[in-house]
C-alpha positions in Angstrom: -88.5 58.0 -133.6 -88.9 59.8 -130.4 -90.9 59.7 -127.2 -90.6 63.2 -126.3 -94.1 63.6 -125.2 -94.9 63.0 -121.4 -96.0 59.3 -121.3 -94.7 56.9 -119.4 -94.8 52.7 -120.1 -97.2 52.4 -117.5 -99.6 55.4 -118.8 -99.2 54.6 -122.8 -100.7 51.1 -121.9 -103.7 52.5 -119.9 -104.0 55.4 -122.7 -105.0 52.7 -125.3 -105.3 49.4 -123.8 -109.0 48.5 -124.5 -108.7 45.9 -126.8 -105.5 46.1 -127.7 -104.2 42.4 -126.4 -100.6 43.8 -124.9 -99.9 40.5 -124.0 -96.4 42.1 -122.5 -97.5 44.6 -120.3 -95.5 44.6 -117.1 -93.1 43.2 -118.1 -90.1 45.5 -119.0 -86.4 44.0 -118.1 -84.0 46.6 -117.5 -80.2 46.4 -116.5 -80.6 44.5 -112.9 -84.4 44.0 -112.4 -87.8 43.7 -114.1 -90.5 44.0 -111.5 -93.9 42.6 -111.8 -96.6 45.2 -112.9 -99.8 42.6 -112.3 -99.6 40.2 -115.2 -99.2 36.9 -114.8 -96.3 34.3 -116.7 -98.7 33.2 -119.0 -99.4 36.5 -120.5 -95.9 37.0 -121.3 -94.9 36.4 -124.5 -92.1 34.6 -122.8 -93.8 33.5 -120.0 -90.5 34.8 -118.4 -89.4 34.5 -114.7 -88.5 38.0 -113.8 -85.9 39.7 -111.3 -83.1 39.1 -113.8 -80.1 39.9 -113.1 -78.4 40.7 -116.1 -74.7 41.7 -115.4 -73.1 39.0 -117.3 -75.7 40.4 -120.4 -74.0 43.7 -120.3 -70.3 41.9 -122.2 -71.0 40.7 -125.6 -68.4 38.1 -126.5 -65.4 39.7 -129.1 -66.0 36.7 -131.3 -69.3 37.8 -131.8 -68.6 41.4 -132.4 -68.3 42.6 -136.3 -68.1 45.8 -136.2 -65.6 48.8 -134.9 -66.8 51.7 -133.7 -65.3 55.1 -135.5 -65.5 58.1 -134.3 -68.1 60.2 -133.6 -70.0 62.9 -135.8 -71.4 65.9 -133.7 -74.8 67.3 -134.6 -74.9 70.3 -133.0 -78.3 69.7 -131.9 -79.9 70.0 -128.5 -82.5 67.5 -127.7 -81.7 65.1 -130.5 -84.8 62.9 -131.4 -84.3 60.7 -134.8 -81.9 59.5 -137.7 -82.8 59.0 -140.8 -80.8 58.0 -144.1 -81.0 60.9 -147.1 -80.1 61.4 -150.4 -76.2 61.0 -152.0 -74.9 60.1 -148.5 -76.3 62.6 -146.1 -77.9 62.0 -142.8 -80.7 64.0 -141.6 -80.9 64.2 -138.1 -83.8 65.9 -136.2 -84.1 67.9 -132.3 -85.3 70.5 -130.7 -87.6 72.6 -133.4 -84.9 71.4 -136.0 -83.9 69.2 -138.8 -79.8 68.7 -139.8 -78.8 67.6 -142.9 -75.2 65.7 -142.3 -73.0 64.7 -144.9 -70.8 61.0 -144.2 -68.3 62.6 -146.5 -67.5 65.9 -143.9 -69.6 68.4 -146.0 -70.9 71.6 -144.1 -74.3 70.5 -142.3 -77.4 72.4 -143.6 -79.9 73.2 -140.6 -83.8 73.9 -141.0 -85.0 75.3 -138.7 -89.1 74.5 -136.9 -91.9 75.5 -135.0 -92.0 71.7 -133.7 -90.1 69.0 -132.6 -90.0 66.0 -134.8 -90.7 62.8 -133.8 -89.1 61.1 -137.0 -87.9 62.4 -140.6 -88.0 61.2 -144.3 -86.6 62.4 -147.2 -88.9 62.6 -150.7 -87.1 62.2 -153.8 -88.4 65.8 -154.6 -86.3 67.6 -152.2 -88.9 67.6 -149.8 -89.2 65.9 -146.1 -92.0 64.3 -144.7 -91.8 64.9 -140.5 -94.4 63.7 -137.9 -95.4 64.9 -134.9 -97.3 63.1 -131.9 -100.5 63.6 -134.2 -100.0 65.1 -137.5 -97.8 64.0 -140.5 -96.1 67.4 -142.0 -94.2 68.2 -145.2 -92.0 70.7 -145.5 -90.6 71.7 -148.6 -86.1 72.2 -148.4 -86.3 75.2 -146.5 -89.0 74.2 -143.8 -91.9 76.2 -145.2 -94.5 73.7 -144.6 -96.4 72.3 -147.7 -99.1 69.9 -146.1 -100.5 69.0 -142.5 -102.6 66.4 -142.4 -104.2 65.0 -139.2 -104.2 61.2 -138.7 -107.6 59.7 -138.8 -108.9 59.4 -135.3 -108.4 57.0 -132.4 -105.7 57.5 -129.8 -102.8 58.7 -132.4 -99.3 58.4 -131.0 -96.8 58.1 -134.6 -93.3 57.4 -134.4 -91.7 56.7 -137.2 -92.4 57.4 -141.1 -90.8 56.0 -144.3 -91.4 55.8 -147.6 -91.1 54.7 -151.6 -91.7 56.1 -154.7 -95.7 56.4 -154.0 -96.2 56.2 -150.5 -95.9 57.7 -147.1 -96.0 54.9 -143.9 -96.2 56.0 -140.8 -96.5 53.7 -137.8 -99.4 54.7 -135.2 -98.2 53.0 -131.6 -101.3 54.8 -130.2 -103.6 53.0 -132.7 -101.0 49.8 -132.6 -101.2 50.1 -136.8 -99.4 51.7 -139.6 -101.1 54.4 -142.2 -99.9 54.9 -145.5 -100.3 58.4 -147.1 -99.9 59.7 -150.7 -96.9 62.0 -151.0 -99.4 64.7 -151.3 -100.7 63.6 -147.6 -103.7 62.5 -148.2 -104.6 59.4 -146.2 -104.7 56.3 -148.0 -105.1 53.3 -145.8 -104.2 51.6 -142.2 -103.0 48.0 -142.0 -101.6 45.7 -139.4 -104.3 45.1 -136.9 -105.0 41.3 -136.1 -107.4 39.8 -138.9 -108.0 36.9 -141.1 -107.8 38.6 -144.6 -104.5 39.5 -144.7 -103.2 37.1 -142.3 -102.0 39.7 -139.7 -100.9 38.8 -136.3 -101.4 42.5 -135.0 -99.3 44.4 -133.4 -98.4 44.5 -129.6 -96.5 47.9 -128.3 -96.6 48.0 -124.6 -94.7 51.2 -124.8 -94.4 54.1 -127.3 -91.4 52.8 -129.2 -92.9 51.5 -133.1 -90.6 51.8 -136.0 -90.7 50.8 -139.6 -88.9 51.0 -142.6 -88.9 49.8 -146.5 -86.3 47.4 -147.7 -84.6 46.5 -150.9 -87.5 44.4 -151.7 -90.3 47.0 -151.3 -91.5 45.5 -148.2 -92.1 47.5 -144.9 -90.1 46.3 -142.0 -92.0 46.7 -139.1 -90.6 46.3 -135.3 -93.9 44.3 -133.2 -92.0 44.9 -130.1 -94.3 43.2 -127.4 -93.9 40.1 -129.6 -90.4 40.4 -129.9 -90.4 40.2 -133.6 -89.7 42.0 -136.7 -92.2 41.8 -139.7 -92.5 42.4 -143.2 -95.8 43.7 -144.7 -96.5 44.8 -148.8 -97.0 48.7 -148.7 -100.7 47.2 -149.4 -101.0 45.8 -145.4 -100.6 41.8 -146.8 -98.4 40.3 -143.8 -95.4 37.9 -145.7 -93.6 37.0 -142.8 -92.2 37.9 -139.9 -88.9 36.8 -137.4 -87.3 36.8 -133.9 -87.6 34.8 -130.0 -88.3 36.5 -126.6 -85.5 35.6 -124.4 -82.1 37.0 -122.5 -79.8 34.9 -125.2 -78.3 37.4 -127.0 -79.6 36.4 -130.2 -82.9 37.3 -129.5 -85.0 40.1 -127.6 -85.1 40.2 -123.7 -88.1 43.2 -122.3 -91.1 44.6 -122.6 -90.6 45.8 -126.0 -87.6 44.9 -128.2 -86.3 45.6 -130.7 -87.4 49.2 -130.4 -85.6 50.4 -134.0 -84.6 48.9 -137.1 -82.8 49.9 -140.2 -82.1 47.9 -143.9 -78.5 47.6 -145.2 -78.0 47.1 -148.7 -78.0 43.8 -148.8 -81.6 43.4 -147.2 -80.3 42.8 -143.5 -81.5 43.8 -140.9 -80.2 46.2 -138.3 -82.0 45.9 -134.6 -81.4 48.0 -131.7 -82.9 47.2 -127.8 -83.5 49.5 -125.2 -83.1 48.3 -121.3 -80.0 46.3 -122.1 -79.2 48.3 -125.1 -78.1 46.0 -127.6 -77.4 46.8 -131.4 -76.8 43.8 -133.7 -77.2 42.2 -136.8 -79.7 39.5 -138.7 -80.2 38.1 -142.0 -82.5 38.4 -144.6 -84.2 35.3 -143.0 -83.8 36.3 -139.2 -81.0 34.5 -138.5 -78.4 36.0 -136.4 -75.1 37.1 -137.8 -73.5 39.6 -135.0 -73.4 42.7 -132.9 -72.2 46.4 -133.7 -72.2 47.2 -130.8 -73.5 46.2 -126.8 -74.0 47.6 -123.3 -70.6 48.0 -122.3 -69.5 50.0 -125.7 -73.1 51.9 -126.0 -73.6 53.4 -122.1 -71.7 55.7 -120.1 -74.9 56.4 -117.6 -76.0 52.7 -116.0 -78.4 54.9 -113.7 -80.3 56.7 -117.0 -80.4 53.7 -118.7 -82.4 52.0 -115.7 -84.4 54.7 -115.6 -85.2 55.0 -118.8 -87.0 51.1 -118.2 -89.4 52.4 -116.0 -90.1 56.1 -117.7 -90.5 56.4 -121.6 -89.9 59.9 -121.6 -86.0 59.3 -120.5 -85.8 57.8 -124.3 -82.5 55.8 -123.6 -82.9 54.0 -126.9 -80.5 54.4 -129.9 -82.2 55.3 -133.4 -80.3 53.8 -136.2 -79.3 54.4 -139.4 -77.1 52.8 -142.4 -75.4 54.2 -145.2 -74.4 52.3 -148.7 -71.3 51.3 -146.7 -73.6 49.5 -144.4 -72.0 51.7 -141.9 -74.9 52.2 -139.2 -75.2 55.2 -136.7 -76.8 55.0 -133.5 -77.9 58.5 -132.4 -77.3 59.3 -128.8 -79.4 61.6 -126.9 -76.7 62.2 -124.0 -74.4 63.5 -126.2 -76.5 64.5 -129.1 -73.7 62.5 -131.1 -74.0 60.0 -133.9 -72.1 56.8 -133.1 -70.6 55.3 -136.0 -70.1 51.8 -136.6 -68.3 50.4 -139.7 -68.3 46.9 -140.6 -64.5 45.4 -139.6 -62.9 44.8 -142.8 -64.4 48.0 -144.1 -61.4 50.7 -145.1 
């Protein structure tokens, strides 16, 4: 998922606020200081106290840490935006009007080249990859030649991420604070997750233009409802199951406006999280519970000054998309660099 569009925090809430119930707003904690933007305690989801200072956040404990970092795998992309998992061990990682297929295993990349910049990727078990844009869900068959655009429905459209199974298309709308699920011929199916009674949905609150999903082992669709400071699991039908995770600066849980701001499943059905502001990647449980970091502020930044920025302006993206392999390796993409960080699991050979 990427933010590449020119929208800060501050303007994404006033774009689509109107009944929307961003009980976060103004409240975004970044490495020293989170300033008050007009809301009161009470409606904070953690009714926090703000001007943090967070300088003994930025060291993760070593007994907490279960994974080693390896090294690094060079895309060779300018403006890298997203990371997404693909077929037989590949990685397909988009930028600047393109779309690299990496392989884990050292294989020669194969690059497709755009007329757009993606703001997230998926592979379809045909061959073909389903890319979205800001308003429009594409798919392009192996060499790019696009097959499908489809427009989302209306509203204020901002997507972010898409996934997929076997039937479906999801693609989560932070404009719209909802997720739309597609055919694989993209045509528009339904739109789920806004707070109602029926399905038993809390609804989803995005201060900021960071919304990612993605499908697990057990066919539900992980969802990240970052003002709440929670991940949820819905059916690819829109019922809400159940959902996990705390607002506070304890490292177990989220600390911001909007955490955790991507996800990724390993094999197992745990979770992978990853926090912008304090920039944070760890690991959780099929039931939520907390089990350990990859990787924290001191081993993830080499730019305080951008990552503070990137608290107060969305479009500085100082985020880390993630990935995981059947390894449960995970890769963090990193848009200084335009490297993938690779993390393996210590113990792993």
């Amino acid at each position: 998922m990427k933010t590449n569009d020119a929208l800060t925090r501050r303007n994404f809430i006033e774009a689509g606020a109107a009944g929307a119930g961003l009980v976060a707003a103004g409240a975004a904690a970044g490495w020293l200081v989170t300033r008050n933007r007009g809301t009161t305690p009470e409606e904070r989801p953690d009714h926090a106290v703000l001007d943090y200072d967070l300088t003994e956040l930025e060291k993760v404990p070593p007994e907490l840490m279960i994974y080693n970092e390896a090294p690094p795998i060079a895309t060779g992309l300018h403006g890298v935006t997203c990371v997404a998992s693909g077929p037989s061990g590949t990685l397909l990682v988009g930028g600047t009007r393109a779309i690299k297929t990496l392989s884990v295993n050292g294989a020669q990349p194969q690059a497709t080249d755009l007329k757009f910049t993606p703001h997230d990727v998926h592979p379809l078990p045909d061959g073909r990859f389903a890319v979205i844009t800001r308003k429009r869900l594409i798919i392009l068959d192996a060499d790019g030649t696009v097959m499908v655009q489809a427009d989302v429905p209306d509203g204020r459209p901002f997507l972010t991420a898409v996934t997929g199974d076997d039937e479906h298309l999801l693609i989560a709308d932070a404009g719209n604070r909802e997720i739309l699920r597609y055919g694989h011929d993209g045509k528009f199916q339904m739109r789920f997750g806004r707070k109602n009674s029926e399905g038993n949905a809390p609804g989803f609150v995005i201060p900021s233009p960071y919304f990612d999903i993605t499908i697990a082992s057990d066919g539900l669709v992980r969802a990240t409802n970052t003002g709440r400071h929670r991940v949820e699991a819905y059916t690819t039908n829109g019922s809400y199951e159940f959902g996990w995770g705390t607002a506070s600066m304890a490292i177990e849980s989220f600390c911001g406006c909007c955490n955790p701001c991507y996800i990724s499943v390993l094999t197992d059905g745990r979770t992978v999280t990853s926090e912008k502001g304090l920039n944070r990647i760890k690991i959780y449980g099929v039931d939520g519970e907390f089990e350990g970091v990859v990787a924290g502020p001191e081993h993830l930044v080499r730019d305080r000054a951008e990552a503070e920025r990137a608290c107060e302006d969305c479009r500085v993206g100082f985020a880390f998309d993630v990935a995981s392999d059947a390894e449960d390796r995970v890769y963090a993409l990193d848009r200084v660099t335009g490297n993938l960080r690779v993390f393996e699991p210590r113990g792993l050979s």
